[in-house]
N, CA, C and O of each residue as an XYZ file, in Angstrom:
232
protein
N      26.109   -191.576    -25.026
C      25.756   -192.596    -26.005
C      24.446   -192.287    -26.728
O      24.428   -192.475    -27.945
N      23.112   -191.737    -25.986
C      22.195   -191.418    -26.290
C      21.963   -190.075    -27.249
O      21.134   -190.031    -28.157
N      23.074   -188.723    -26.779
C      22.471   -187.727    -27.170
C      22.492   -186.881    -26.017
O      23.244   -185.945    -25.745
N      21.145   -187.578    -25.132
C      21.615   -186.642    -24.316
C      22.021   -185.457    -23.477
O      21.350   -184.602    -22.899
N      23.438   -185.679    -23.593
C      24.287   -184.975    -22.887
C      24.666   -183.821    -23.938
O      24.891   -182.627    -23.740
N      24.663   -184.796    -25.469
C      24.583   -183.273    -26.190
C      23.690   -182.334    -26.494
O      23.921   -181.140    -26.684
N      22.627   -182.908    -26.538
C      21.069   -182.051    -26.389
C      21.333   -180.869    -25.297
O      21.326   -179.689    -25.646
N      21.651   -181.416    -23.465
C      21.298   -180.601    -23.146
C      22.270   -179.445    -22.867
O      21.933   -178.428    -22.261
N      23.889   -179.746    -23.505
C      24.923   -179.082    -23.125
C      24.394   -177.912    -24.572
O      24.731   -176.738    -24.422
N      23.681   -178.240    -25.761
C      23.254   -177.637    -26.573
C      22.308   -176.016    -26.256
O      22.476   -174.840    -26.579
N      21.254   -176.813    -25.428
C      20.401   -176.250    -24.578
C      20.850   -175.119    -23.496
O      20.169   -174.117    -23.282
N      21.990   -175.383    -22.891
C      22.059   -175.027    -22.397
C      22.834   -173.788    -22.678
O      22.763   -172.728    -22.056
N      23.533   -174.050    -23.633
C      24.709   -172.892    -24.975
C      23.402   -171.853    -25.487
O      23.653   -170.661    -25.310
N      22.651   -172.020    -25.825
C      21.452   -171.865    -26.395
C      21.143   -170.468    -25.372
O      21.031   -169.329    -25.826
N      21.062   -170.731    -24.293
C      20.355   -169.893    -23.391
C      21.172   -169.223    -22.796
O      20.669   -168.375    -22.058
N      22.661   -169.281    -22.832
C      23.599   -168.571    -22.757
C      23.929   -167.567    -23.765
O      24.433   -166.451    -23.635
N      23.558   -168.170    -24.739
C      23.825   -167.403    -25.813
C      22.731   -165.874    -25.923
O      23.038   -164.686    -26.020
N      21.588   -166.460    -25.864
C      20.591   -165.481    -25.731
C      20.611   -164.459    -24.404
O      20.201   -163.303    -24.506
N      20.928   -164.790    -23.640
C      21.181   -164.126    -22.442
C      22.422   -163.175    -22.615
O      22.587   -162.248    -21.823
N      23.599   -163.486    -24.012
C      24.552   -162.447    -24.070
C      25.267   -163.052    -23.508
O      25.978   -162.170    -23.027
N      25.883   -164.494    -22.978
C      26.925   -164.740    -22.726
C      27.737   -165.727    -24.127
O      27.188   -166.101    -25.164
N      29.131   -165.941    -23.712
C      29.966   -166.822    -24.309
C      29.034   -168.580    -24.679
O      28.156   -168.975    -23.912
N      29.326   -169.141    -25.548
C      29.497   -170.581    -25.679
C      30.235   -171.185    -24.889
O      31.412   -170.855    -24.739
N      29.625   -172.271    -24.180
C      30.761   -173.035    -23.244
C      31.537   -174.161    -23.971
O      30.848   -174.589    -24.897
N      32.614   -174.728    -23.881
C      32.729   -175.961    -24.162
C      33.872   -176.751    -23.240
O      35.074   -176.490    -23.285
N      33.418   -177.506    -22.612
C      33.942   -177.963    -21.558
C      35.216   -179.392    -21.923
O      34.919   -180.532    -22.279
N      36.544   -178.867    -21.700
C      37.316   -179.600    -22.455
C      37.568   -180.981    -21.598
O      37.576   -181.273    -20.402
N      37.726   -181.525    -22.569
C      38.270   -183.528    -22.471
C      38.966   -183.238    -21.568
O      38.478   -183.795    -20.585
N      39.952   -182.617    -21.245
C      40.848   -182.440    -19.778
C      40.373   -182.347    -18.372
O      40.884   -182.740    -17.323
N      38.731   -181.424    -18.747
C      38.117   -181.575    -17.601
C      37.076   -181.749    -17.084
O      36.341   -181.128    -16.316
N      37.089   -183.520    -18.051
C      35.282   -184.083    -17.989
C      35.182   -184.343    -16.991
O      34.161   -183.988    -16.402
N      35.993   -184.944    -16.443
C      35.567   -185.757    -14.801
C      35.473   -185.069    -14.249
O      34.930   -185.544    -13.251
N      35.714   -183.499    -14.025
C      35.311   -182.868    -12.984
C      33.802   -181.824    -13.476
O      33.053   -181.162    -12.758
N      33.795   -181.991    -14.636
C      32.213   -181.303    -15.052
C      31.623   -183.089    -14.842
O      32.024   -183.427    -13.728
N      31.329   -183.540    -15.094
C      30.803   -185.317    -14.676
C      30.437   -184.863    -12.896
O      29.371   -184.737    -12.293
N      31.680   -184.732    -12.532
C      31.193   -184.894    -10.736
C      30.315   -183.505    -10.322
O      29.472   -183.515     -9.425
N      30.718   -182.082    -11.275
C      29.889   -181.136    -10.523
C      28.112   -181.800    -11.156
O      27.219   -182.041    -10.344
N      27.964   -181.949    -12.348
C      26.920   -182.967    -12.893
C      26.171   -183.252    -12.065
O      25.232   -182.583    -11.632
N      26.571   -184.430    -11.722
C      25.970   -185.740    -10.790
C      25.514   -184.628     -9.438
O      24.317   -184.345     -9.384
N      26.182   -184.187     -8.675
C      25.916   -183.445     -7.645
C      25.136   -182.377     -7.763
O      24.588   -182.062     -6.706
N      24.801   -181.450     -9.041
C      23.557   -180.738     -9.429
C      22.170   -181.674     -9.786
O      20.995   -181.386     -9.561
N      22.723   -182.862    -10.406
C      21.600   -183.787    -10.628
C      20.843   -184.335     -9.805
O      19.623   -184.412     -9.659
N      21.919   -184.785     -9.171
C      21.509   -186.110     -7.622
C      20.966   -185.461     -6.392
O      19.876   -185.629     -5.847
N      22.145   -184.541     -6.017
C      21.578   -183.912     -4.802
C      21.257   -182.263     -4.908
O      21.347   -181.481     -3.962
N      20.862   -181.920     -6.275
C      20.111   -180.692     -6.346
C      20.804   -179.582     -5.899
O      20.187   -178.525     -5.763
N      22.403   -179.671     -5.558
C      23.357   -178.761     -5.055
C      23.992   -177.893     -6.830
O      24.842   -178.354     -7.591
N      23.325   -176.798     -6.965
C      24.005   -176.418     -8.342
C      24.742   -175.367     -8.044
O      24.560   -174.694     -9.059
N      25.589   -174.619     -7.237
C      26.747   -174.078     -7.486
C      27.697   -174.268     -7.282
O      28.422   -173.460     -6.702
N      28.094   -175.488     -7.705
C      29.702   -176.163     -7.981
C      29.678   -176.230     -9.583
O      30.650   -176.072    -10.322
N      27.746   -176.625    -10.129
C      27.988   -176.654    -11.278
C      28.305   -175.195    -12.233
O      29.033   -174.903    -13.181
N      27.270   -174.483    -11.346
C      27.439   -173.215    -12.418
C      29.144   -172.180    -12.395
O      29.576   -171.277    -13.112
N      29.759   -173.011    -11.027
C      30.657   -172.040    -10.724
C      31.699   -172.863    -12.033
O      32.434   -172.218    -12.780
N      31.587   -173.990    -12.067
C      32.693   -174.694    -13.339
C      32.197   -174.099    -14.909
O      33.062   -173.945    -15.771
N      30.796   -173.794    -15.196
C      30.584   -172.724    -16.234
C      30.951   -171.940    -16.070
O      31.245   -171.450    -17.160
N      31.223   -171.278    -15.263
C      31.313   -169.753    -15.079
C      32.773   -169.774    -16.236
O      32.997   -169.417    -17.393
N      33.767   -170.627    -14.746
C      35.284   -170.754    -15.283
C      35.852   -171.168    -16.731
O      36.963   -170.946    -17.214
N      34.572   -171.938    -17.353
C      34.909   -171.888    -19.217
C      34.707   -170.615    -19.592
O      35.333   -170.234    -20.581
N      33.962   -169.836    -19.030
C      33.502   -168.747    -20.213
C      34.749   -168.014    -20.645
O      34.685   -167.147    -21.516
């Protein structure tokens, strides 16, 4: 609603990009499960569920 989420999914394309990888874009089919790896990199500081669901867009 804010932004946000697009700021930092921006941010985060951004630094992928420079690093020589792909653009991610994480499809409507599989928000709820980028949402739950999310919350669980956010909340409890566990990030390779998140990076492993980037990985799998590229």
């Amino acid at each position: 609603m804010d932004g946000n989420g697009r700021t930092a999914r921006f941010t985060m394309n951004s630094q992928l990009v420079t690093g020589g990888y792909n653009w991610v874009v994480v499809p409507v089919e599989q928000r709820d499960r980028y949402m739950q790896v999310l919350e669980r990199a956010s909340v409890d500081e566990e990030i390779e569920d998140f990076v492993r669901f980037i990985v799998s867009l590229m």
